[in-house]
C-alpha positions in Angstrom: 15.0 -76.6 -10.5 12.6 -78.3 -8.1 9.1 -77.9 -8.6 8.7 -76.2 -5.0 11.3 -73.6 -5.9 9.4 -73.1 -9.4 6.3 -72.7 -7.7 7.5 -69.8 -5.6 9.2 -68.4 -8.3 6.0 -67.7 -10.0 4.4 -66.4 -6.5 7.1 -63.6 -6.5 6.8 -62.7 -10.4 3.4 -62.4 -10.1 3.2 -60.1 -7.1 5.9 -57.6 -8.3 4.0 -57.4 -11.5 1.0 -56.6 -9.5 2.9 -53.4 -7.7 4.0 -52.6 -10.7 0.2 -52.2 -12.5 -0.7 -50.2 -9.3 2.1 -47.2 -9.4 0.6 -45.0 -11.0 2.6 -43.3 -14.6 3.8 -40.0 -15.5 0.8 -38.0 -16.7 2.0 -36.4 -20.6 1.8 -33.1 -18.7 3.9 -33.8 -16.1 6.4 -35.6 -17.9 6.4 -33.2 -21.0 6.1 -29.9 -19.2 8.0 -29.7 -15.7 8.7 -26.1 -14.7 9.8 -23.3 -16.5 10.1 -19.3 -15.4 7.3 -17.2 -16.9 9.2 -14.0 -17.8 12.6 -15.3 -18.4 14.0 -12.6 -19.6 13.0 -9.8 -16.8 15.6 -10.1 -14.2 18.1 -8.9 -16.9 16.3 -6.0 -18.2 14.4 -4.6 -14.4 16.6 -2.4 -13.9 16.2 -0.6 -16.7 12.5 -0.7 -16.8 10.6 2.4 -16.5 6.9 1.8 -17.5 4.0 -0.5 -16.3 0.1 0.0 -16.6 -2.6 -2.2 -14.8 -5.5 -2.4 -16.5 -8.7 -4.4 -15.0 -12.0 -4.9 -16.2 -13.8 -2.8 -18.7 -10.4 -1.7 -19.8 -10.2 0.5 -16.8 -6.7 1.4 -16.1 -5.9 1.0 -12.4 -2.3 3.2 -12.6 0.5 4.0 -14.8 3.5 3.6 -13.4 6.5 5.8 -15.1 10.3 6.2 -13.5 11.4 10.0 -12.9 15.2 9.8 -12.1 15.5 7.1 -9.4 11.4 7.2 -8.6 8.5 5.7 -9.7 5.0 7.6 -10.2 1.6 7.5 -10.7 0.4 9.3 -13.5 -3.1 8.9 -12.6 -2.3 10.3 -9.4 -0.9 13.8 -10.5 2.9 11.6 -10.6 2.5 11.0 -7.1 5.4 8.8 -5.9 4.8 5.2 -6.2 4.7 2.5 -3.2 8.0 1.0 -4.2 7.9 -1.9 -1.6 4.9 -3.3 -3.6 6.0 -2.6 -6.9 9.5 -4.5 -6.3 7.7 -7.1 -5.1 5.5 -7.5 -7.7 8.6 -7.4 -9.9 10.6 -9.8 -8.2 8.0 -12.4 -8.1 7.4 -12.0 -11.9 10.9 -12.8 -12.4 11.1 -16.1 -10.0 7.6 -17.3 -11.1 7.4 -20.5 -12.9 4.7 -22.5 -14.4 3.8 -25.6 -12.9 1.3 -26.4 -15.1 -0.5 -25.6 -18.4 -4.6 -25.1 -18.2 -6.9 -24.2 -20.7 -6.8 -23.1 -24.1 -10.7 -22.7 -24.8 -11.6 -18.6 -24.6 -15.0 -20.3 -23.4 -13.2 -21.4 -20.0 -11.4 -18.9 -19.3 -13.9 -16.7 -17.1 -13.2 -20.1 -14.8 -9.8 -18.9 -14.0 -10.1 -15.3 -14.7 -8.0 -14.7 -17.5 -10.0 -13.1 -19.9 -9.4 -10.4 -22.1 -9.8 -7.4 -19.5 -11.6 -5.5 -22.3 -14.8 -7.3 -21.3 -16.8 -5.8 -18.8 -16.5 -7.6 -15.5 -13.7 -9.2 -16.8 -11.8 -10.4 -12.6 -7.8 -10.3 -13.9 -5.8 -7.4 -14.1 -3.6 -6.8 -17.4 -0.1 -5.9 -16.6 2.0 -4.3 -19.4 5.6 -3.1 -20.3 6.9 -1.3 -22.7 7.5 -2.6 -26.0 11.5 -1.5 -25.6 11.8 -3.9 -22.7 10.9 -6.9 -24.9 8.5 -8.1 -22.1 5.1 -9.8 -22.5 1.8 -8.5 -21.3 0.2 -10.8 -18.8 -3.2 -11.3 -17.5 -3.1 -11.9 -13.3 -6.4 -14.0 -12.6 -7.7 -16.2 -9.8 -5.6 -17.7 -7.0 -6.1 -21.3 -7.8 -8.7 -23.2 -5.3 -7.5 -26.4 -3.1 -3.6 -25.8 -4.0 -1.1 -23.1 -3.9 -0.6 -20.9 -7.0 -2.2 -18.1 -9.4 -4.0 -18.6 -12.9 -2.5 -16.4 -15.6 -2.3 -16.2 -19.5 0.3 -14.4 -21.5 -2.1 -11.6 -23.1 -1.1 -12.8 -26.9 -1.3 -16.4 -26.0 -4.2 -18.9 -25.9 -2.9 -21.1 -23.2 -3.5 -20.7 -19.8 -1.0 -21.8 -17.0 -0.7 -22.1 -13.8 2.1 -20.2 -11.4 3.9 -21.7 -7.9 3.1 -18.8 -6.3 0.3 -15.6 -5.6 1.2 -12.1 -7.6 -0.1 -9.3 -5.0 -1.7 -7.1 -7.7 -4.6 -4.9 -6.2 -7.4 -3.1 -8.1 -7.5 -0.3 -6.2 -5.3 3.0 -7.1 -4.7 3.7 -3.8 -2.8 0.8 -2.8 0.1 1.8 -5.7 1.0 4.7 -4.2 3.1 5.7 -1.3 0.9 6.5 1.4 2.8 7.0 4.2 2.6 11.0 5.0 4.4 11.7 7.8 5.7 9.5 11.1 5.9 11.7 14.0 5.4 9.8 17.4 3.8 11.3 20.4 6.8 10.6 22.8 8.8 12.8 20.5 6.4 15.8 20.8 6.5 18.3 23.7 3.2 20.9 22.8 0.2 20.8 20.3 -1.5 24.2 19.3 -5.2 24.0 17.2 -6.0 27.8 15.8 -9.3 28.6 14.5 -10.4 30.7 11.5 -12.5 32.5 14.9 -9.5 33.0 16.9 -10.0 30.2 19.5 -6.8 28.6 20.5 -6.2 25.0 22.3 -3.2 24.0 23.2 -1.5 21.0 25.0 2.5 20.5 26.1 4.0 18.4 28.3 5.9 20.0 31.4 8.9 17.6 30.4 9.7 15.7 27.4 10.0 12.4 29.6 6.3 13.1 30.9 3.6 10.7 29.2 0.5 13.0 29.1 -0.1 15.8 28.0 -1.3 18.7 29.8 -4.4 20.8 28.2 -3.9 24.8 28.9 -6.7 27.6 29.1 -8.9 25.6 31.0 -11.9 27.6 32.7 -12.5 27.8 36.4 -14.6 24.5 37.4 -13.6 23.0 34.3 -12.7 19.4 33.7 -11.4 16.7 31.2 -12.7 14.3 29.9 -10.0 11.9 30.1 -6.0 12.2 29.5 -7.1 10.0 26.5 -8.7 12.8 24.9 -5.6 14.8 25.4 -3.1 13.2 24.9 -4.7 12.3 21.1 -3.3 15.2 20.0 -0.4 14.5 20.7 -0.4 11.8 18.6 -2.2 13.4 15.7 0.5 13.1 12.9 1.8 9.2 14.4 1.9 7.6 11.2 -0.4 9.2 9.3 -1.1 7.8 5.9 -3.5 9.2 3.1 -7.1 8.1 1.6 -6.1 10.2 -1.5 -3.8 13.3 -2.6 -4.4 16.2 -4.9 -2.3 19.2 -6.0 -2.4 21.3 -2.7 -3.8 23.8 -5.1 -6.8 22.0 -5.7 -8.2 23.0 -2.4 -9.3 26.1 -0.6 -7.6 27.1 2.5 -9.1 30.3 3.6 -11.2 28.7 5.7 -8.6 26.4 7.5 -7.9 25.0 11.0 -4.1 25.8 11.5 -2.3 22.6 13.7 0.9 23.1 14.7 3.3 20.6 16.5 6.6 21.4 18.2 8.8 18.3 19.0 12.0 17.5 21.7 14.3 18.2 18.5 13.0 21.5 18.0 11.1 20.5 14.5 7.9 22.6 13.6 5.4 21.1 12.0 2.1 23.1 10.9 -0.8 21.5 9.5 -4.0 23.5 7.7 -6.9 21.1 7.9 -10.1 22.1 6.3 -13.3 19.7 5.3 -15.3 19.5 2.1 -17.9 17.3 1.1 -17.9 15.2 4.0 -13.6 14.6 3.0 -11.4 15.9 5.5 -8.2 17.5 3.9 -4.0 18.8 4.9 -1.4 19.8 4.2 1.8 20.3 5.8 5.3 22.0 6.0 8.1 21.7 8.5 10.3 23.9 9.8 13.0 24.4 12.4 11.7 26.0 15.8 14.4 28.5 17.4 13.0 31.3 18.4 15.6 32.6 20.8 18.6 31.3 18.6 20.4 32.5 15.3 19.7 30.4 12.3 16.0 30.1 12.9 14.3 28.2 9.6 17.7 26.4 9.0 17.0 23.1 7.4 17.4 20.3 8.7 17.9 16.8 7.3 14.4 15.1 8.6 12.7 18.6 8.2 14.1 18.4 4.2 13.3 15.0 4.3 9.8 15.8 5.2 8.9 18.7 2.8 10.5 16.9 0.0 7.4 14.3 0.6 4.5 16.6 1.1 5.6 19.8 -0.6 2.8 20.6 -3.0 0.0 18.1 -1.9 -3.0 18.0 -0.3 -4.2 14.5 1.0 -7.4 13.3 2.1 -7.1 11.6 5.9 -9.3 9.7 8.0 -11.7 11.2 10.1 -10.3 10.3 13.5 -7.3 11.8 12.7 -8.8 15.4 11.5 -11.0 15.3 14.4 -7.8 15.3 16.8 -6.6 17.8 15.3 -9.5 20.1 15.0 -11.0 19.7 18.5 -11.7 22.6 21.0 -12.1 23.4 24.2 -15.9 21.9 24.8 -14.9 19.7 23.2 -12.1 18.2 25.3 -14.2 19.3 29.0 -17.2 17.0 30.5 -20.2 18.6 30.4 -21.4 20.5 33.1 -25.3 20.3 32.9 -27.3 18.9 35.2 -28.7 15.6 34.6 
């Protein structure tokens, strides 16, 4: 071999060794690790599952979820039916989850990623447990992990940490676990709207035909006028997906005192609302029943109006303010004002 081609030889050995020095090598983790599922063995046994607490910090338990039949409930919530869209959700991202990577196993770090124990006060994770028949292990949910996807979390009798591919939606608030959807009943479908006072007043609204878009107020006094069809036609709208701040046993609640709402819709559905307020909270409840009043079978059941007092049968919730007020107003309340500036 001539020297020339010797020479370049040892120009192209040289260089490849350089790239080589600069790619960089598989950390231990990475190469030891990979990924792995975090609860292997809960696809096979969700179906059968019928128990999960959350606890946070402090030990406070967030809900108790228990299966009745085919439904879950809250036990904290008088066994008040469980959102089910979040729980499966929940569920099905435990089962899919893997972990991408293992963190720390020093207790003294593990505020860092909010996995620890949830006994301690001010402790940021949430506990989630199963029973001990469905051979599950408790977790501990902590912080979404900062500058990457993913969610920190540490098997309750473990002391390593790890790290998840993806974010558990697991809130602290009661609330969010149950099903808080009351009752969907859209203004186009509704033809009048009645308010009855414990004094007798009455205000009523209807349309003069179910295609109309407003509302019509009735009663109104000579040299009287509204304030807007806004006003009115918000009445209309009163029970358009209405969802509850909280829910009681309906007998939990005095109603002696109540405001008595009642809704008739294009279908012929009835549905009567008693609103009454205490402490500053603004309380219903609700039954539905089938309007007919020149017909045979009167009160006959009907699928939606079954479907409807199977949900609120027995409950009392606690609404939003705007919504009570809509349904509570009266006639001054509805006219402008006819003092002199």
């Amino acid at each position: 071999m001539s020297k020339k081609h010797f020479s370049w030889l040892l120009i192209v050995t040289a260089v490849f060794a350089a790239l080589v020095l600069l790619i960089p090598e598989k950390t231990g983790k990475e190469s030891s690790l990979g990924k792995h599922a975090l609860m292997p063995g809960l696809a096979a046994v969700v179906n059968e599952l019928d128990y999960i607490r959350l606890t946070a910090g402090g030990g406070e338990v967030i809900a108790t979820l228990k299966r009745s039949d085919s439904q879950w409930q809250v036990s904290e919530a008088s066994s008040y039916p469980a959102d089910w869209v979040r729980l499966k959700a929940l569920l099905s991202d435990l089962s899919l989850a893997e972990v991408v990577e293992d963190k720390t196993s020093n207790p003294e770090f593990y505020t860092r990623l909010g996995v620890e124990d949830v006994s301690t006060d001010g402790a940021s994770g949430v506990m989630i447990e199963f029973s001990d028949e469905s051979g599950l292990p408790t977790v501990i949910v902590g912080n979404q992990a900062t500058g990457r996807e993913g969610q920190f979390l540490r098997l309750h009798k473990e002391d390593k940490s790890v790290l998840l591919d993806r974010k558990l939606d697991v809130p602290r608030d009661r609330m969010q676990w149950l099903d808080r959807d009351i009752i969907d009943i859209a203004d186009s479908e509704v033809l009048e709207v009645t308010s009855t006072h414990p004094g007798g007043e009455v205000l009523s609204a209807r349309k003069a035909s179910a295609d109309d878009a407003d509302f019509e107020l009735q009663g109104i006094p000579e040299g009287g006028e509204i304030k807007s069809n806004w006003t009115v036609n918000s009445m209309g709208g009163s029970l358009a997906s209405l969802s509850l701040d909280e829910v009681v046993p309906d007998s939990e609640i005095d109603w002696s005192e109540a405001v008595v709402f009642t809704v008739l819709t294009v279908d012929g559905l009835q549905v009567s609302v008693d609103l009454v307020s205490r402490e500053e909270s603004h309380w219903i409840r609700l039954v539905a029943a089938v309007y007919q009043p020149d017909e045979e079978g009167a009160g006959q059941e009907n699928e939606r109006l079954k479907q409807i007092n199977d949900r609120v049968g027995g409950w009392a919730y606690r609404i939003p303010q705007h919504k009570y007020d809509a349904m509570t107003r009266r006639m001054d309340d509805m006219l402008k004002s006819t003092e002199t500036p």
